[in-house]
C-alpha positions in Angstrom: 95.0 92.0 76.8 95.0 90.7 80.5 98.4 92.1 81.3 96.8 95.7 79.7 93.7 94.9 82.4 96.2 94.3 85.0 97.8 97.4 84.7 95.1 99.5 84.2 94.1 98.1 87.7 97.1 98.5 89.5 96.9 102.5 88.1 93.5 102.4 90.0 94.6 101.1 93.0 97.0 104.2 93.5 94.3 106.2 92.0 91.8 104.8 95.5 94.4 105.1 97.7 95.0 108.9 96.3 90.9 109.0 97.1 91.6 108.3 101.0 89.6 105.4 99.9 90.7 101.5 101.3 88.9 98.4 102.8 87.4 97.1 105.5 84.1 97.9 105.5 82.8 94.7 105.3 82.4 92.4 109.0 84.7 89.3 109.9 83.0 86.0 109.8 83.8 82.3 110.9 85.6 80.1 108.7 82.2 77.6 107.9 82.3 79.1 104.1 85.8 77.8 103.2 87.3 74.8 101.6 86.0 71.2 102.8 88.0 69.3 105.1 89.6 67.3 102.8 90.9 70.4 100.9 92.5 72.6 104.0 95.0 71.9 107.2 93.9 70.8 110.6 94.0 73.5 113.0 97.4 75.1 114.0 96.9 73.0 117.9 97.3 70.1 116.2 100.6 68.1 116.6 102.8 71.3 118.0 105.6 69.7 118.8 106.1 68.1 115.7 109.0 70.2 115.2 111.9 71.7 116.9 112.2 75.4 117.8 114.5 76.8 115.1 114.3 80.6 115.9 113.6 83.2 117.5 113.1 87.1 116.0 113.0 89.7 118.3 113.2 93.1 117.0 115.5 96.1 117.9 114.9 99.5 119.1 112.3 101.4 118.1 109.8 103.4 120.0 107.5 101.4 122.1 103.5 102.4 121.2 101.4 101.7 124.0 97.5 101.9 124.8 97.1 102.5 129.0 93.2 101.5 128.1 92.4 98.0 128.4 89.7 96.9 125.6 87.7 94.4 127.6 83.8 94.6 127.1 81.9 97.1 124.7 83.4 100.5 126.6 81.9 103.8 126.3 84.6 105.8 125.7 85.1 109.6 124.5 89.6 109.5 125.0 92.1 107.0 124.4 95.8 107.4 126.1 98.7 106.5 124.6 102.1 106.3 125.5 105.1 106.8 123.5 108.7 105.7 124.8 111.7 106.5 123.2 114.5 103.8 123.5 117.0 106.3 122.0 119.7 108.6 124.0 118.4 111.6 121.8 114.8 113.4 121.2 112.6 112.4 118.8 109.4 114.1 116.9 106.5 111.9 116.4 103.6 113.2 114.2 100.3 111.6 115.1 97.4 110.8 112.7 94.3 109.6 114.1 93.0 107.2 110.7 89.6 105.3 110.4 88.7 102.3 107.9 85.5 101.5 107.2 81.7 103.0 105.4 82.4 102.1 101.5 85.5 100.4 101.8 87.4 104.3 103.1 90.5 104.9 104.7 90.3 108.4 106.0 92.9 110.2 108.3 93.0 113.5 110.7 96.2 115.1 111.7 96.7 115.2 115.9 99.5 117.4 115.8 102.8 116.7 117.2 104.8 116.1 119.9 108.8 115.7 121.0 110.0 112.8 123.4 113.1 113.0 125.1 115.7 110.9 124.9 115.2 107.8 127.1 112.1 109.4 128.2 108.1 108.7 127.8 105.3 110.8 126.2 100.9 110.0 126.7 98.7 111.6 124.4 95.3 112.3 125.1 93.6 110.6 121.2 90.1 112.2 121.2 87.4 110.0 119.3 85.3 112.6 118.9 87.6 113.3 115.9 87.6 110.0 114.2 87.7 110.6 111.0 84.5 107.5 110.0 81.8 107.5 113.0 80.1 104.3 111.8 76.3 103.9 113.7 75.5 100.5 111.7 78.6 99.2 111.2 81.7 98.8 113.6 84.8 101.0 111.6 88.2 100.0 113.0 91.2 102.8 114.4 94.5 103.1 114.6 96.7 105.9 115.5 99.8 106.5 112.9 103.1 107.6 113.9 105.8 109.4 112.0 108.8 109.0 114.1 111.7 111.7 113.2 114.8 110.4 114.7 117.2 113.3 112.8 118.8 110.5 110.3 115.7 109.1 108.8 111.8 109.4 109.7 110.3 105.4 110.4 106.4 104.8 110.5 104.5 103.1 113.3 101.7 102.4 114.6 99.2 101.5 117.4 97.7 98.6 118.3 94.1 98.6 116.0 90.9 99.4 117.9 87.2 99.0 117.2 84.4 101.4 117.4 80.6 102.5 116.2 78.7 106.1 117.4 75.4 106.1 118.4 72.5 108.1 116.2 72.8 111.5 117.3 77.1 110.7 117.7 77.1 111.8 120.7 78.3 108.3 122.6 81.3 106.1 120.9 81.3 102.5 122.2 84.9 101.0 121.8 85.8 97.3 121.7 88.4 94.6 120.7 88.6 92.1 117.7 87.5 89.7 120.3 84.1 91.6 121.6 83.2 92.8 118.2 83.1 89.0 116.9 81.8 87.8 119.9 79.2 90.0 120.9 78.7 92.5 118.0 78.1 90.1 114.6 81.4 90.5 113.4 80.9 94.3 113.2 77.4 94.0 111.3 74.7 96.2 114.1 71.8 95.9 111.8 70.2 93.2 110.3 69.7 94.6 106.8 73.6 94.6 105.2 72.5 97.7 103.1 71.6 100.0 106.2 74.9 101.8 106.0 74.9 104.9 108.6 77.3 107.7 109.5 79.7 110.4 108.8 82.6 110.9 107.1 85.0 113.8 107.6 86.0 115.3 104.7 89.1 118.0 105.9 87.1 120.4 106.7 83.7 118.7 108.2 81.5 115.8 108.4 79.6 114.8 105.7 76.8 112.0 106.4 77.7 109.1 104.2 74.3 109.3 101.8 75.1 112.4 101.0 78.9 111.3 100.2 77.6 109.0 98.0 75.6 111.2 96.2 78.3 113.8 95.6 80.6 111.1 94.4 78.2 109.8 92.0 78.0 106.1 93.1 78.0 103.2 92.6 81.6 102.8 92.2 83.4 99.7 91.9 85.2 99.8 95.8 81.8 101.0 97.2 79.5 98.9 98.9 76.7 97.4 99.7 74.3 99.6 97.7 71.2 99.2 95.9 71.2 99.3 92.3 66.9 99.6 91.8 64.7 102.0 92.8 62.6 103.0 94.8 64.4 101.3 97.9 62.4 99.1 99.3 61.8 95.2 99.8 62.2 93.7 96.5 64.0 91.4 93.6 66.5 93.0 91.8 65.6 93.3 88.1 65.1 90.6 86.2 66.9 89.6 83.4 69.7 92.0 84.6 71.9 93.9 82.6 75.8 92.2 82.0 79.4 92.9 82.0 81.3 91.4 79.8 84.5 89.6 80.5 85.0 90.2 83.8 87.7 90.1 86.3 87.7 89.9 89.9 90.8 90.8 91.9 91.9 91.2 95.3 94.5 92.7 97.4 95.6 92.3 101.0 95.7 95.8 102.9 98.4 95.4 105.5 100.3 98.1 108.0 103.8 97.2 108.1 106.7 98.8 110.0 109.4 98.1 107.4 107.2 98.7 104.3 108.5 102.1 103.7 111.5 103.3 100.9 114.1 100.2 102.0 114.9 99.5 98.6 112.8 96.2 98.4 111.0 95.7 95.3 107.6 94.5 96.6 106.0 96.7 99.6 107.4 99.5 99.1 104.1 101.8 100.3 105.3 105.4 100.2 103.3 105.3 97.4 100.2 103.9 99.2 100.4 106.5 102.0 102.2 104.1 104.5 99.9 101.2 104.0 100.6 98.2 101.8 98.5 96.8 98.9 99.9 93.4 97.9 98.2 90.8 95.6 95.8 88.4 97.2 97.1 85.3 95.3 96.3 81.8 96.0 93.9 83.3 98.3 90.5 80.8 98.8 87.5 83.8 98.2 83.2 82.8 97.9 82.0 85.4 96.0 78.3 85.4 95.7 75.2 87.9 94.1 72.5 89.3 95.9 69.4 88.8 94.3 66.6 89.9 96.9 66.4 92.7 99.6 66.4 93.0 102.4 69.2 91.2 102.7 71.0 90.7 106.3 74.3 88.6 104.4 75.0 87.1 107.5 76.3 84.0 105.6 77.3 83.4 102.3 74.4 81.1 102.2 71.9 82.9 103.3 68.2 82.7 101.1 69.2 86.5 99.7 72.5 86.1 97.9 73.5 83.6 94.8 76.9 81.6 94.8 79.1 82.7 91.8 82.1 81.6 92.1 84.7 79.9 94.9 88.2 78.4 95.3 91.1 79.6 94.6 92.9 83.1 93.0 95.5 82.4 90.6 98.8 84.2 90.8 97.9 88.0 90.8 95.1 87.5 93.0 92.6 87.5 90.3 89.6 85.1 89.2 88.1 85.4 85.5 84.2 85.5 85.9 83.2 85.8 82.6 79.4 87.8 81.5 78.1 88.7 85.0 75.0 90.8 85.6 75.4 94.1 87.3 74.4 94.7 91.0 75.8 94.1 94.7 77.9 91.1 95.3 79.6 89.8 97.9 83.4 88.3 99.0 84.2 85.8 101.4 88.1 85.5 101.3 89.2 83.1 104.1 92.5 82.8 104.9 93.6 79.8 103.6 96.1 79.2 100.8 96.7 76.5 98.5 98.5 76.3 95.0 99.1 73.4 92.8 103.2 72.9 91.3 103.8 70.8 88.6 106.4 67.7 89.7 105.6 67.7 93.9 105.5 64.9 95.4 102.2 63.8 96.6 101.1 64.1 99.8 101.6 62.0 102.9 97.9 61.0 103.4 97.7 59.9 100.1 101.5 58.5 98.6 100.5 57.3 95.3 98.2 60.4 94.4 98.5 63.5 92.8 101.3 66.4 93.5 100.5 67.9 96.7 99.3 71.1 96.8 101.6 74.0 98.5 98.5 74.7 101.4 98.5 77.4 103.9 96.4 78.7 106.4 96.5 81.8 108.8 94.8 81.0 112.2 93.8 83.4 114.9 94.5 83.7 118.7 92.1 85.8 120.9 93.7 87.8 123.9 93.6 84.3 125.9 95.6 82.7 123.4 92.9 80.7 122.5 92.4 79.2 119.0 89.5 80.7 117.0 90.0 79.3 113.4 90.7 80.7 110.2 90.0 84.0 109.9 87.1 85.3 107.0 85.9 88.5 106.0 82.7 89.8 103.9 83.8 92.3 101.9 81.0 94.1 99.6 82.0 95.3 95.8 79.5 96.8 93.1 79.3 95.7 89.4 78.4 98.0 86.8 80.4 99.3 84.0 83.6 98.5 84.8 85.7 95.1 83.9 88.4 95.6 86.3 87.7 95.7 90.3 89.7 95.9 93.1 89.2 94.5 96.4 91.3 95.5 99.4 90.2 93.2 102.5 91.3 94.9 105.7 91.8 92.9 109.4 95.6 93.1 110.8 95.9 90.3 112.3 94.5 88.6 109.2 96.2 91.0 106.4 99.6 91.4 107.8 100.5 87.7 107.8 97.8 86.9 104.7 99.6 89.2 102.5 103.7 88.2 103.2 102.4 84.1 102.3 100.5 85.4 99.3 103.9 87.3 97.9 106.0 84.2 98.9 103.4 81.8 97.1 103.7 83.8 93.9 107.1 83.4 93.5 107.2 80.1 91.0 110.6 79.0 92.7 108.6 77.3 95.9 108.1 73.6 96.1 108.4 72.1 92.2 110.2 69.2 91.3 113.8 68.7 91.0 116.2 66.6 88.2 116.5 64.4 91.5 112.7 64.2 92.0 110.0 65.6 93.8 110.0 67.8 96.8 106.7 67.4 99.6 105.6 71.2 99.6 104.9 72.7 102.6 101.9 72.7 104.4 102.0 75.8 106.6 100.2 77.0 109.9 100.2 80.9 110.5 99.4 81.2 114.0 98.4 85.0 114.1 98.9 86.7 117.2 99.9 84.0 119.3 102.8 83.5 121.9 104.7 80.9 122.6 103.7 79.6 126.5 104.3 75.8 125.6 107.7 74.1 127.4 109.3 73.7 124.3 109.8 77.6 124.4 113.2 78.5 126.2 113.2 81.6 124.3 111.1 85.4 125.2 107.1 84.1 124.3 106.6 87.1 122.3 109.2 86.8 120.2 108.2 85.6 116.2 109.5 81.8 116.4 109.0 78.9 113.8 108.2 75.1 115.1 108.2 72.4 111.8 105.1 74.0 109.8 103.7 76.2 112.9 104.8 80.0 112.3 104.0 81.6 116.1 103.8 85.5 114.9 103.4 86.9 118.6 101.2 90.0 119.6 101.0 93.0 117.4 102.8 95.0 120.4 105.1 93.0 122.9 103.2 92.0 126.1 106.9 91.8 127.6 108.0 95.7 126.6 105.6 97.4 124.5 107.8 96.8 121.1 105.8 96.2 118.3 105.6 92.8 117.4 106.5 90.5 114.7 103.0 90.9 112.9 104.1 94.2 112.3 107.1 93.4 110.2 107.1 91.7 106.8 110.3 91.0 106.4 110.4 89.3 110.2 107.3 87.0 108.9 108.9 86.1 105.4 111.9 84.9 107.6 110.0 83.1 109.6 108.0 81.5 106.3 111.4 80.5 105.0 112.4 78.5 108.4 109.2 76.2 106.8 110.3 75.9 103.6 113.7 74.5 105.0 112.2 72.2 107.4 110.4 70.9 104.4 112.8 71.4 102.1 115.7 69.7 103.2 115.3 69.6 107.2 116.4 72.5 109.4 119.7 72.2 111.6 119.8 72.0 114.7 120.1 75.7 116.5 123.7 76.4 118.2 123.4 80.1 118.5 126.0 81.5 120.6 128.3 78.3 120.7 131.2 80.5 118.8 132.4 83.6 120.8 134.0 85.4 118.8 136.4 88.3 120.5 135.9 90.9 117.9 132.2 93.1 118.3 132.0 93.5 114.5 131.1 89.8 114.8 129.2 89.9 118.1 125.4 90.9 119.1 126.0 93.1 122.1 125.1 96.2 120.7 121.7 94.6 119.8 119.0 96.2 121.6 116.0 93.6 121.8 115.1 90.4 123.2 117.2 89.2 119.8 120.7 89.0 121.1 121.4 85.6 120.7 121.9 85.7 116.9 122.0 89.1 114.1 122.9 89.8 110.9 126.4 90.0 111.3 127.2 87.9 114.1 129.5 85.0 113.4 128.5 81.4 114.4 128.9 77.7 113.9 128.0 77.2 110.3 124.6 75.2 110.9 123.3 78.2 112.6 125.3 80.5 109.8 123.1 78.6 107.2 120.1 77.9 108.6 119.6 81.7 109.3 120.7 82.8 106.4 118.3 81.1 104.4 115.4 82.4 106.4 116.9 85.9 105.4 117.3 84.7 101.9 113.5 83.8 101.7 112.5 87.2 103.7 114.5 88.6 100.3 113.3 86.9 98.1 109.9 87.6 98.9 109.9 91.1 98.8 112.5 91.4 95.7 112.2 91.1 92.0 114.5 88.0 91.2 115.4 89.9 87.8 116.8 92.6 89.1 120.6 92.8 89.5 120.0 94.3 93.6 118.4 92.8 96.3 117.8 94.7 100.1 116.4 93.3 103.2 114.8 96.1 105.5 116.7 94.4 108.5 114.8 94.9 111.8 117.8 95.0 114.5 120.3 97.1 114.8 123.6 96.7 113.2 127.2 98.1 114.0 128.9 98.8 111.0 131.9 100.4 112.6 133.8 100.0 115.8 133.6 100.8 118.5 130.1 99.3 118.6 129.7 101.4 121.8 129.2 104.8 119.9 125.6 104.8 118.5 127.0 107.0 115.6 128.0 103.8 114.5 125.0 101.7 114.5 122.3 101.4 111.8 118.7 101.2 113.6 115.9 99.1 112.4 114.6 99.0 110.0 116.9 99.9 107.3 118.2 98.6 103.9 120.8 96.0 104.1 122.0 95.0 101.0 121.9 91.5 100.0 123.3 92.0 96.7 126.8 93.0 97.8 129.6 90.8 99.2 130.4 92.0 102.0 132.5 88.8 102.9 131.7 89.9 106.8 133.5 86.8 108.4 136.5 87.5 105.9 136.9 90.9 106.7 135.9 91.1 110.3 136.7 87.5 112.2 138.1 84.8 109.7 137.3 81.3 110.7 137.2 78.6 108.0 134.6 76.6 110.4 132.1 79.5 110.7 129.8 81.7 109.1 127.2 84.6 109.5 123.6 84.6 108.3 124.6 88.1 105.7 127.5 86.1 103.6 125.0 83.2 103.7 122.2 85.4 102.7 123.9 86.5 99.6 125.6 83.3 98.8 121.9 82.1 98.6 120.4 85.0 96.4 123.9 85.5 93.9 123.4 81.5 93.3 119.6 81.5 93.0 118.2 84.9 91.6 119.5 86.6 88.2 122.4 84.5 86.5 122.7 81.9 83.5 123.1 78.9 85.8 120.6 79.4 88.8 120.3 76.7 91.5 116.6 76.7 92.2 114.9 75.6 95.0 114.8 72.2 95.2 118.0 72.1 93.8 119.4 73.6 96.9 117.3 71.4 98.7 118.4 68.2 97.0 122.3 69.6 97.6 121.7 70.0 101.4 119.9 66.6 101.4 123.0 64.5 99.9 125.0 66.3 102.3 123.5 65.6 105.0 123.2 62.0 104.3 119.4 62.1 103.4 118.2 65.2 105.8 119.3 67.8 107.2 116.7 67.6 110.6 118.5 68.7 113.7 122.1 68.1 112.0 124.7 70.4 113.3 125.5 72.0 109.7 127.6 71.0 106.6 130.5 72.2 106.1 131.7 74.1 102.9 134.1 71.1 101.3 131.0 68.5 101.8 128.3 70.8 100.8 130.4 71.7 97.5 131.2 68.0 96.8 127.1 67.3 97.4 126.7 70.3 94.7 129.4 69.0 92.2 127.6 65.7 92.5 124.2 67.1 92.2 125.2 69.2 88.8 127.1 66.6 87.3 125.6 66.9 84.3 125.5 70.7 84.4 129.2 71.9 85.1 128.2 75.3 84.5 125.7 75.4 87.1 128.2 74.0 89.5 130.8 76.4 88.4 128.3 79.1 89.7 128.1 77.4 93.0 131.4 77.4 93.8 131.9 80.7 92.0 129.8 82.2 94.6 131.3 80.2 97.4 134.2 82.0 97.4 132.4 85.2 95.9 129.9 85.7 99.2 132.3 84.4 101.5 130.9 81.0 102.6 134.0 78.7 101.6 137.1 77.8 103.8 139.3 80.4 101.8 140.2 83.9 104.1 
């Protein structure tokens, strides 16, 4: 029956996002309703260093997306400019929408026309707010300008850096601000003190249509809308007592994010064509408060606050979803919090407490303000109705808290992270997402903007590149699941020691010259000493397996460089750009074919020699498996070790499987298969 419920609301999902109806209506709030101390990680500051720098992802060319405004203060603003370059020798068409989230949890969009950019050249459009689709009075509404780029082969979708906004009564002033100033001087987003004064307009294609009278047309309450009285006459007073119930009910959320290399790449999970070029993912292992009100008016500044009931907290379960049993009907309210925690059977306790329980796999997204200053966890209050209906579906909207929320919650629902192993336990990871940040500390030889992992800190970088305008690596799921898997290495087994560039190989089929980013010093295909060879290949393993269906007999990566697939390497006919589908299925056997060297590798042959071994065969290694491999090798860890060579790392796995020759056989199989081994 639950698997029936959870496709029913999946098929309503599509059905709101069909609507033009998505989060973020709600306001972003401070972290003091989460977990207790004892049950979440210190703050990302904490013990930096305790790593070493392991990567470093720039991206490749794409358009560069550019505001010439600068959001400091509360602004009073009627235009925006914005500035499109194009990195390519030939034009390009970019179709602007101008789209708006907020007022009942709506996404709304309003076509701005089109516009051509030469080749190498620049483009600024004029963005008139007077057109925003949501003009919010009592609530902030956030915008963000979407671009379809046509480069003649294939059509990519971008977008701006996100804004935030609210219209005065008679909408005829629009005061525009940043995530900073709307927490720090606007409540989070919240300009009234009575949560269910909800003002504006909405435009429906053709004109605006005040958001009361919306409602009515649409016959609320609905279960996305919110927050709404369910008594009449309005007016201060308790809702009715005893309430009426809904039976069995289930609570689930989803993650809304914007992602650059979410479109058709032939991953499994992401893929949002369907969701008009925003992503819906599952919100699992998500911490969420979700509390009642019980009494108007009722500012909800707080989940404690004297109006509102607690109902539930902790953590989702796998699909993002939380069994609440008989509730009464009326307005409720979610606090999800970005932090992350879920239990695996077998792990090893945890360092603090060595003869306890398994330790939890734990998680937390922390944000950076424009100063690079640490501001906690990141929460939002997101209203939902309860009436008639036993399935819901919450979509909590903040980029900088979505786009990194929703890659950990797709890795964490993948069972084969952090379990036990015939060898004994693994310590699961305990991972700090440092959302937006840069890396300006010494230890950072490498372009600050670029996405970069240090032991269990993920630095994500800017949602667009102070250093070129490129959108950063919060933009890219695939860029912060590769990033996520450098942490699951480092826990895993340890992480090698970096060596990028140390081979030169003479052929350009095995070089990154023709990458153009701040990237250059490793790619897909470029051949390198075989520590590096691994250790980036499994980060590209785990971006895969994130957003692929272990089952399946494919696998893609939507790669985000460019990648020659032909010389010369000069001709751009020749070169795929980001993003695109590599396959990770495939054996390629790129160092085979291109620049044999028994003592080297490249991150694609390792990439598949990790997926054919652990995804959709009879004799998988899992996980920890791999882990316990590496470790034998290595003599114990792997932590800053130069790499293992093919004959050792086999001999570790024959060792390892000694029990289980068949899953050995598939090892080495696939050591040859992929390309990895010493054989040309």
């Amino acid at each position: 029956m639950k698997e029936i419920r959870r496709r029913l609301r999946h098929a309503l999902a599509s059905r709101l996002f069909a609507l033009s109806l998505a989060a973020f209506s709600g306001i972003i709030t401070s972290c003091d309703s989460g977990p207790g101390k004892g049950e979440q990680l210190g703050t990302a500051g904490q013990a930096v260093e305790e790593g070493h720098f392991v990567c470093e992802e720039g991206v490749g060319g794409v358009p560069s997306v550019v505001w010439l405004n600068t959001f400091q203060g509360i602004q009073t603003l009627s235009r925006l400019d914005l500035r499109i370059t194009n990195p390519y020798a030939f034009p390009i068409t970019v179709t602007l929408t101008l789209t708006s989230l907020g007022l009942d949890q709506r996404l709304v969009k309003r076509a701005q026309g089109s516009t051509q950019v030469a080749g190498g050249g620049s483009s600024v459009r004029n963005i008139d707010l007077t057109q925003l689709p949501i003009q919010g009075v009592s609530y902030s509404s956030m915008g963000i300008v979407e671009l379809a780029v046509d480069r003649g082969s294939d059509t990519i979708h971008m977008a701006s850096a996100p804004f935030h906004y609210h219209f005065n009564a008679a909408y005829s002033a629009i005061s525009v601000y940043s995530l900073d100033t709307m927490n720090s001087q606007l409540g989070g987003g919240q300009l009234t003190s009575d949560a269910f004064d909800l003002r504006g307009r909405v435009w429906n294609g053709a004109s605006y249509v005040d958001i009361t009278t919306m409602r009515q047309e649409e016959g609320l309450p609905l279960p996305w809308a919110g927050p709404q009285r369910h008594t009449e006459p309005p007016g201060p007073q308790p809702e009715p007592d005893p309430w009426p119930t809904v039976s069995d009910l289930e609570v689930c959320f989803q993650w809304q994010a914007k992602y650059i290399d979410s479109g058709n790449y032939g991953q499994d999970y992401g893929n949002n064509g369907q969701y008009n070029y925003w992503h819906q993912a599952i919100a699992a292992y998500a911490w969420v408060n979700i509390t009642r009100v019980i009494s108007y008016p009722c500012d909800a500044g707080s989940p404690g606050d004297p109006c509102l009931t607690s109902v539930w907290k902790g953590y989702l379960d796998s699909h993002g979803c939380v069994p609440l049993g008989d509730v009464p009907t009326g307005t409720y309210f979610a606090w999800p919090i970005s932090y992350f925690e879920v239990e695996r059977p077998g792990a090893a306790p945890c360092p603090t407490d060595p003869t306890g329980p398994p330790c939890p796999y734990r998680a937390t997204v922390v944000y950076y303000d424009a100063n690079d200053v640490e501001k906690g966890a990141m929460g939002l209050r997101v209203p939902f109705s309860v009436n008639v209906s036993d399935i819901i579906v919450l979509i909590p909207g903040a980029l900088e808290m979505t786009n990194p929320g929703a890659a950990l919650s797709q890795l964490l629902a993948n069972t084969d992270v952090a379990v036990s192993t015939t060898n004994g336990p693994i310590q699961p990871p305990q991972v700090n997402v440092m959302s937006t940040r840069r890396c300006l500390t010494a230890g950072c030889a490498l372009p600050a903007d670029d996405a970069r992992t240090n032991g269990r800190h993920v630095y994500t970088g800017p949602w667009v590149r102070l250093d070129n305008g490129k959108p950063g690596g919060l933009q890219w799921k695939n860029v912060l699941a590769h990033e996520y898997g450098h942490v699951q290495n480092h826990y895993g087994s340890g992480a090698f020691a970096i060596a990028y560039g140390d081979d030169t190989p003479s052929q350009p089929l095995c070089k990154c010259d023709h990458v153009v980013s701040t990237g250059k010093s490793h790619c897909l295909q470029s051949r390198e000493e075989i520590g590096s060879a691994q250790l980036e290949g499994l980060a590209q393993f785990f971006a895969a397996k994130t957003w692929n269906d272990p089952t399946q007999p494919n696998c893609s990566l939507a790669y985000y460089k460019e990648f020659c697939v032909a010389e010369p390497c000069t001709n751009q006919s020749n070169i795929q750009k980001p993003p695109f589908a590599a396959d990770c299925y495939a054996t390629p056997k790129w160092r085979n074919t291109h620049c044999f060297n028994a003592t080297r590798g490249t991150e694609r042959d390792w990439m598949t020699f990790y997926w054919r071994i652990n995804n959709n065969a009879p004799f998988t290694t899992q996980l920890n498996d791999l882990w316990q491999i590496y470790k034998q090798a290595c003599g114990g860890s792997c932590d800053d070790d130069p790499g293992v060579a093919w004959p050792t790392l086999r001999n570790a796995a024959q060792t390892y499987f000694a029990n289980q020759p068949n899953h050995f056989q598939h090892f080495n199989t696939w050591g040859g298969l992929a390309g990895v081994n010493e054989s040309p």
